[in-house]
C-alpha positions in Angstrom: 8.1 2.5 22.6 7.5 2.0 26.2 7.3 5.9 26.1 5.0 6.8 23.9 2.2 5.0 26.5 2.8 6.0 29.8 0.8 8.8 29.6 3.6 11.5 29.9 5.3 13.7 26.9 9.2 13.2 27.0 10.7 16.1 27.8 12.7 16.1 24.5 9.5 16.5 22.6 7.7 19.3 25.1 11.1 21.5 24.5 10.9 21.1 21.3 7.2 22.0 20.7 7.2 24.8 22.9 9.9 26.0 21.1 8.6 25.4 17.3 4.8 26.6 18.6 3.2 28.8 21.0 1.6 26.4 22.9 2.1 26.4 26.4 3.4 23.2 28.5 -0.1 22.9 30.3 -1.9 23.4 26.9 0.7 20.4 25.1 0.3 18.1 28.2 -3.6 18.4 28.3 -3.8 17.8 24.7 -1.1 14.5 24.7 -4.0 13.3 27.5 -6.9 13.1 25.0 -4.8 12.4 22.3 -3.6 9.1 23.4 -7.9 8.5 24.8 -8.4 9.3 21.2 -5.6 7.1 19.6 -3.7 4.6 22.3 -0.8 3.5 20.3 0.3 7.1 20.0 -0.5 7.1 16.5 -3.4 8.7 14.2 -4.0 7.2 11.1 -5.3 8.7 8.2 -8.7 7.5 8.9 -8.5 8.6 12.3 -7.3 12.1 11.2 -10.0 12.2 8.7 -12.4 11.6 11.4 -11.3 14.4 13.9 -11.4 16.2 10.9 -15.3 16.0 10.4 -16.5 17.1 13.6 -15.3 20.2 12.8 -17.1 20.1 10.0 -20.2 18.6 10.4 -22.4 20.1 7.8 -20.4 19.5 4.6 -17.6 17.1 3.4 -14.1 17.4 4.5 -12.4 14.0 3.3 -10.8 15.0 0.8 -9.2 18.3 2.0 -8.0 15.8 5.3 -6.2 13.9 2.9 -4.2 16.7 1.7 -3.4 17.8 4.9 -2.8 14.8 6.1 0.1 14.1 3.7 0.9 17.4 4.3 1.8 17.0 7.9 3.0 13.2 7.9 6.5 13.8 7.8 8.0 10.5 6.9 5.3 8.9 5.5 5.1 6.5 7.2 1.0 6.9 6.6 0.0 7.9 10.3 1.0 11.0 12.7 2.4 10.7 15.5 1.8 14.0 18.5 4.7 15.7 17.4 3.6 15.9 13.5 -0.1 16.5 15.1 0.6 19.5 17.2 2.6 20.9 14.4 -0.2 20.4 11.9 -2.5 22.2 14.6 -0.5 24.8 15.3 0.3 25.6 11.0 -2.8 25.4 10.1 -4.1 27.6 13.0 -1.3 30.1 14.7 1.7 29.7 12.5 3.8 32.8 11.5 2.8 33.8 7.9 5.8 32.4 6.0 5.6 29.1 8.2 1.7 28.9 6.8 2.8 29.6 3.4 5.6 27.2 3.7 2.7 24.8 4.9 0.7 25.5 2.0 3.2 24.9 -0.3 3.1 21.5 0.6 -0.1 20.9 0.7 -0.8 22.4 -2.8 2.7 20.1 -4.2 0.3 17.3 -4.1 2.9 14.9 -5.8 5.7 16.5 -3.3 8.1 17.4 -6.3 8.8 20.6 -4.8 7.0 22.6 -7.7 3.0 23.1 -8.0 1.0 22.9 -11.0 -2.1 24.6 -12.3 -3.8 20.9 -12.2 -2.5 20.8 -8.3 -4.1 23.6 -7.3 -7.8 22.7 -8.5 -6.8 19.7 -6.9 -6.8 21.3 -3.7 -9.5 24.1 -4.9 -11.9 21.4 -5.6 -11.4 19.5 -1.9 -11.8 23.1 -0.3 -15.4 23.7 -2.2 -16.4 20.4 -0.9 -15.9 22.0 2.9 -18.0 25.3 1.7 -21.7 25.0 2.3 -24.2 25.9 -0.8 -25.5 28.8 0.3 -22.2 30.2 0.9 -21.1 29.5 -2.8 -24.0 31.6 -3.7 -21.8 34.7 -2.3 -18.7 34.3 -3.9 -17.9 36.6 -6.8 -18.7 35.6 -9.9 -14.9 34.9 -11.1 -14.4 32.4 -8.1 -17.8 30.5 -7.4 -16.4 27.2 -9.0 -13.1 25.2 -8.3 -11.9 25.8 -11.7 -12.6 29.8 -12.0 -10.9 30.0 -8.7 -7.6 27.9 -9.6 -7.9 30.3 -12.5 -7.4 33.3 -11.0 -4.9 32.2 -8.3 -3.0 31.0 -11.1 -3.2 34.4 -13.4 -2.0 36.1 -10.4 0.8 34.4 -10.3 1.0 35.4 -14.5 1.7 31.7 -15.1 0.9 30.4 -18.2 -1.3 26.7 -17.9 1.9 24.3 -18.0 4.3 26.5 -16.0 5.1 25.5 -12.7 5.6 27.4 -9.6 8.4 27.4 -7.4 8.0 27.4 -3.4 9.8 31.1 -3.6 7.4 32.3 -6.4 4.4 30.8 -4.2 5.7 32.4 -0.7 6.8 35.9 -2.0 3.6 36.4 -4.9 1.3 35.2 -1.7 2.9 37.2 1.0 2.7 40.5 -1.6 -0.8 39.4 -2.4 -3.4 39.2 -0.1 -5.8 38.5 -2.4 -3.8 35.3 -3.0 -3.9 34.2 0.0 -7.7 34.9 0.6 -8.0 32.7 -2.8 -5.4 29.7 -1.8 -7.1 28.6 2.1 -10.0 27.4 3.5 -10.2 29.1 7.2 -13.5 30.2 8.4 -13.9 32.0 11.5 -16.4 29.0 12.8 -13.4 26.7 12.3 -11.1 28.6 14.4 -14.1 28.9 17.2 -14.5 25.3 17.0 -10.8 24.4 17.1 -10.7 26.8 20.5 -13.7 24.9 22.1 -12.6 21.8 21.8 -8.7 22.9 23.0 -10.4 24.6 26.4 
């Protein structure tokens, strides 16, 4: 416990980072620092997480997509994060290797974590992701995907699932990774959020 405050990341956990991301030792060390200003005990809640989550998105309203990610990355549950799960979920969500993000997005999609998603999951998730796009931007979208439910539509008709079949981690990784259109259709990544992510990093 003693470790997790004195202000330096064991060098079991650095390895290990370095070795799972491509963040650098300076970059991991630098962000442990304001991590532990940000959270003391070594531990982000969900609250907490949500929080972080809305300055980068000031204009519109992320909650509910921060929960899902959120359960996504807390590993065992145990309802916080500690800087291990953290980093991870950084680096996933913004430099992880395509089958790692698709492996990550599987997850967050299996909302009841059953290991198969359903048509109902994925306008669970559709429906937080339109709550992060501003109005004006929904104006742009095609008219097939401008609501939650015509765009859970679609990703599921590319998959050629009927409503109550379920899809398999494999199915999701392989039809995404074959499909780009998929994958345009399945995240929420806007260059802003990536510039934002960086700025706050430096």
């Amino acid at each position: 416990m003693g470790n997790s405050k004195s202000g330096a990341l064991s060098k079991e956990i650095l390895e290990e980072l370095q070795l799972n991301t491509k963040f650098t030792e300076e970059e991991l060390s630098a962000w442990y620092q304001s991590f532990l200003k940000e959270c003391p005990s070594g531990r982000i809640t969900r609250q907490e997480f949500e929080s972080i989550y809305s300055k980068f998105f000031p204009d519109s309203d992320p909650k509910a997509y921060a929960q899902h990610v959120f359960r996504s990355f807390d590993a065992n549950s145990d309802g916080t994060l500690d800087f291990k799960e953290y980093v991870i979920a950084l680096h996933m969500t913004t430099a992880g290797k395509p089958t790692q993000k698709l492996e990550w997005a599987f997850s967050l999609y299996d909302v009841d974590g059953n290991g198969a998603i359903s048509k109902n999951e994925v306008l669970e998730i559709v429906m937080a992701i339109f709550k992060m796009i501003k109005p004006e931007d929904v104006k742009h979208l095609p008219d097939d995907e401008n609501t939650p439910e015509k765009r859970a539509e679609k990703i599921w008709a590319f998959f050629g699932k009927k409503d109550d079949d379920k899809l398999t981690e494999k199915e999701f990784i392989e039809g995404t990774l074959t499909n780009k259109e998929i994958l345009r259709l399945i995240q929420f990544e806007p260059q802003k959020v990536k510039e934002r992510i960086k700025e706050k990093n430096q």
